[in-house]
VEXDOMI-826363 format. One record per residue: x, y, z negated of N, C-alpha, C, O in turn; residue in one letter; residue number from 1. Coordinates in nm, 2 decimals. Each point is the difference from the previous one (the first is absolute). Layout:
! residues N
(rec (X, Y, Z), (X, Y, Z), (X, Y, Z), (X, Y, Z), A, NUM)
...
***
This chain:
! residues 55
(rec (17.53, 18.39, -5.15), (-0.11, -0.07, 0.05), (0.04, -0.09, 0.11), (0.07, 0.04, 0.10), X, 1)
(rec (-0.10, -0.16, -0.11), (0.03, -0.08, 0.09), (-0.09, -0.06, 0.11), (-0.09, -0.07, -0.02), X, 2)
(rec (0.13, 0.12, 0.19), (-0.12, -0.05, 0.08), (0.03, -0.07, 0.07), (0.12, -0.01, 0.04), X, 3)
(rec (-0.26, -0.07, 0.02), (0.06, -0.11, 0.09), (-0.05, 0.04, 0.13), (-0.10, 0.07, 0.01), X, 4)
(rec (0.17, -0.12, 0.12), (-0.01, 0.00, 0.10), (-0.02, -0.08, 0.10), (0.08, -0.09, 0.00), X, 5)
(rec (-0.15, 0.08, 0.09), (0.00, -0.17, 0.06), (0.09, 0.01, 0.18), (0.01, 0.09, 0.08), X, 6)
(rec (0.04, -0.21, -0.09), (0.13, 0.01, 0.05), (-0.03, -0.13, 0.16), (0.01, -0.12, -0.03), X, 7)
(rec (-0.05, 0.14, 0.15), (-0.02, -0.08, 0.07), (0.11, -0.03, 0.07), (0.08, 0.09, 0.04), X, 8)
(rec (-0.07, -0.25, -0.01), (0.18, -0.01, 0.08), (-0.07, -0.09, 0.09), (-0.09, -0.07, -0.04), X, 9)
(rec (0.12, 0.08, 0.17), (-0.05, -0.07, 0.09), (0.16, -0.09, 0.11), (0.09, 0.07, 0.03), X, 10)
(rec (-0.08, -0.19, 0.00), (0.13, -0.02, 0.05), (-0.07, 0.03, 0.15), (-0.12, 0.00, 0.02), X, 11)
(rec (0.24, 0.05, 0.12), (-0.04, 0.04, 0.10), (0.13, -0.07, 0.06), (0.11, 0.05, -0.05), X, 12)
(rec (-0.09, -0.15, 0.13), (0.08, -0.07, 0.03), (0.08, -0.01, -0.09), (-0.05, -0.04, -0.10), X, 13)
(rec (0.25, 0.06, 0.09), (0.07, -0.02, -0.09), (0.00, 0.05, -0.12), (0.03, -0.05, -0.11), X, 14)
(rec (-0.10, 0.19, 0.14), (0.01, 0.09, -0.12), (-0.15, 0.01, -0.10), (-0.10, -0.05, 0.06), X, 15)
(rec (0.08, 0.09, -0.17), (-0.07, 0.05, -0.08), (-0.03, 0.13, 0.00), (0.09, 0.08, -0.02), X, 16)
(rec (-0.24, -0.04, 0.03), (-0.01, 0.15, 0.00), (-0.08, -0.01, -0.15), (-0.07, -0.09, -0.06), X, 17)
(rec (0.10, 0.22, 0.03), (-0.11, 0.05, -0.15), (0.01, 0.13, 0.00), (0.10, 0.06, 0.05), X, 18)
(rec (-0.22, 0.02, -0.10), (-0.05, 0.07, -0.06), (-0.09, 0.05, -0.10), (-0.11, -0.06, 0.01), X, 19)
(rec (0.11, 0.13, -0.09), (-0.08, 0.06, -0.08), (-0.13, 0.02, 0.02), (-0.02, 0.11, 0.06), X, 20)
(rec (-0.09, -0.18, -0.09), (-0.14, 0.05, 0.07), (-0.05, 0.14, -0.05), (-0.07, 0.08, 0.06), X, 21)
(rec (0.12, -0.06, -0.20), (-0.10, 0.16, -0.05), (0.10, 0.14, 0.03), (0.00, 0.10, -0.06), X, 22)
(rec (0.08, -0.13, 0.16), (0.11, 0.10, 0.00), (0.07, 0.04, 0.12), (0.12, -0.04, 0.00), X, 23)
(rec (-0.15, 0.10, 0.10), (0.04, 0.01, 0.13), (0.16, 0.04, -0.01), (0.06, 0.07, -0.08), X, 24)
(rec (-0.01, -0.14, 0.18), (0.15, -0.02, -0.01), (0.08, -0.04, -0.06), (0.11, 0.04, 0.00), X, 25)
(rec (-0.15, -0.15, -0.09), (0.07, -0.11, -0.10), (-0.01, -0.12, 0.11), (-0.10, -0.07, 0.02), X, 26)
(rec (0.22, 0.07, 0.05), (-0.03, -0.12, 0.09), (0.18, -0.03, 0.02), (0.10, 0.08, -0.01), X, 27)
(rec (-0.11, -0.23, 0.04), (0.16, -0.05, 0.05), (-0.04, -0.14, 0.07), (-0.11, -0.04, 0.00), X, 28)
(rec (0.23, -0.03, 0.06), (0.06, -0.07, 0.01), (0.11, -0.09, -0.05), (0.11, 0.04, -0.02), X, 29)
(rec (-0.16, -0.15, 0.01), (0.14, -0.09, -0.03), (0.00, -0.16, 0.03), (-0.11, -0.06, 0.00), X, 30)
(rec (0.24, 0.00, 0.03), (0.02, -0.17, 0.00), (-0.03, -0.06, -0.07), (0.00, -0.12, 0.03), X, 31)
(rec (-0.06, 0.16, -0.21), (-0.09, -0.11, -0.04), (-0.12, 0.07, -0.05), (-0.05, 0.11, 0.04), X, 32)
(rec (0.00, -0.21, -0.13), (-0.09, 0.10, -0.10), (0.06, 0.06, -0.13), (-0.05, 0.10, -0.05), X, 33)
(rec (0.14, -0.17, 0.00), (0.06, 0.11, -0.09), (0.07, 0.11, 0.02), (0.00, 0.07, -0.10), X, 34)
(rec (0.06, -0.03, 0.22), (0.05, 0.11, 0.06), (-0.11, 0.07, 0.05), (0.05, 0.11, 0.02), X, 35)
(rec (-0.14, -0.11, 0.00), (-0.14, 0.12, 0.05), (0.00, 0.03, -0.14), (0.01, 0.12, -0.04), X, 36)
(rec (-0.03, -0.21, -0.04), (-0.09, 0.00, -0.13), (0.11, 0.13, -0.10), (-0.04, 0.08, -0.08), X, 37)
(rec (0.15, -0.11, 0.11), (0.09, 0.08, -0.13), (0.02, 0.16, 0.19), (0.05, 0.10, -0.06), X, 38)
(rec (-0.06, -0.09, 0.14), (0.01, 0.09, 0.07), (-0.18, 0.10, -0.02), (-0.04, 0.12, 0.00), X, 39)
(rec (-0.02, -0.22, -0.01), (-0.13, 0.09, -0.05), (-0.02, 0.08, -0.13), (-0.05, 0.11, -0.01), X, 40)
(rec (0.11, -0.18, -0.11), (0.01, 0.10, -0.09), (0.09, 0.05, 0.01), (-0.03, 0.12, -0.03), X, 41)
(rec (0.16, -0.12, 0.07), (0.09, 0.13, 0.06), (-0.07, 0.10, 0.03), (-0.01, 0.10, -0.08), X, 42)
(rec (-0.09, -0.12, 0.24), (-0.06, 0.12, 0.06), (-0.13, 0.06, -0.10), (-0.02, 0.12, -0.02), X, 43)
(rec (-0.06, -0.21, -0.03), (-0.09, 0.04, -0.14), (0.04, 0.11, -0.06), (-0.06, 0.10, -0.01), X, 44)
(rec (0.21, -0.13, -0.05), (0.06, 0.04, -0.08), (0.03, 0.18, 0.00), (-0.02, 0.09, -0.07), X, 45)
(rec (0.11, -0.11, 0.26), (-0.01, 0.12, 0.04), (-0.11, 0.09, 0.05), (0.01, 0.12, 0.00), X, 46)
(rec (-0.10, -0.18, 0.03), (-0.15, 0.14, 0.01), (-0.03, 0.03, -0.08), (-0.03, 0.12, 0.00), X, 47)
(rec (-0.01, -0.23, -0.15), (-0.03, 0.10, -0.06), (0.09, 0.06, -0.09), (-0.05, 0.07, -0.09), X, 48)
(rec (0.21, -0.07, 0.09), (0.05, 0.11, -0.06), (0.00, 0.10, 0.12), (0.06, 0.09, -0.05), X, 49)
(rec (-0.09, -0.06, 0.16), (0.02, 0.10, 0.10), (-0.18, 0.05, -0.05), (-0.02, 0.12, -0.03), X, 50)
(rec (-0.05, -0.18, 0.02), (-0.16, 0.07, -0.03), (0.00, 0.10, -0.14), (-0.07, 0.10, -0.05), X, 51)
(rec (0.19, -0.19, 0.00), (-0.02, 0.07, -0.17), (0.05, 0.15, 0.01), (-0.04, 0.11, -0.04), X, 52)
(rec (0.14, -0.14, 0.10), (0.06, 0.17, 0.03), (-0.08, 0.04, 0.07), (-0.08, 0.07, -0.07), X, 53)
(rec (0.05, -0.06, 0.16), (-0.09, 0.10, 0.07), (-0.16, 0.06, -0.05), (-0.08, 0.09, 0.04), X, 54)
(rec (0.10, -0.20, -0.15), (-0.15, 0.06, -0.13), (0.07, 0.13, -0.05), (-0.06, 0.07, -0.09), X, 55)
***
């Protein structure tokens, strides 16, 4: 099953911030927006395989 997530990137001087809005602690930084953007499904990626185990 495939879900979607919504993904806010905001720039804060040099850098780009993002986070996951439905998921506390899916959050990064990065120098553009494709680097937040592929660092956010990284961290996505890792909570919920850390959530699945702990089911």
């Amino acid at each position: 099953m495939k879900r979607e997530f919504t993904a806010i990137i905001e720039k804060r001087g040099d850098w780009y911030i993002g986070y996951v809005e439905e998921i506390s602690g899916v959050n990064t930084q990065g120098k553009t927006i494709k680097e937040v953007r592929e660092n956010l499904k990284e961290a996505l990626r890792l909570i919920l395989e850390t959530n699945k185990v702990k089911k």
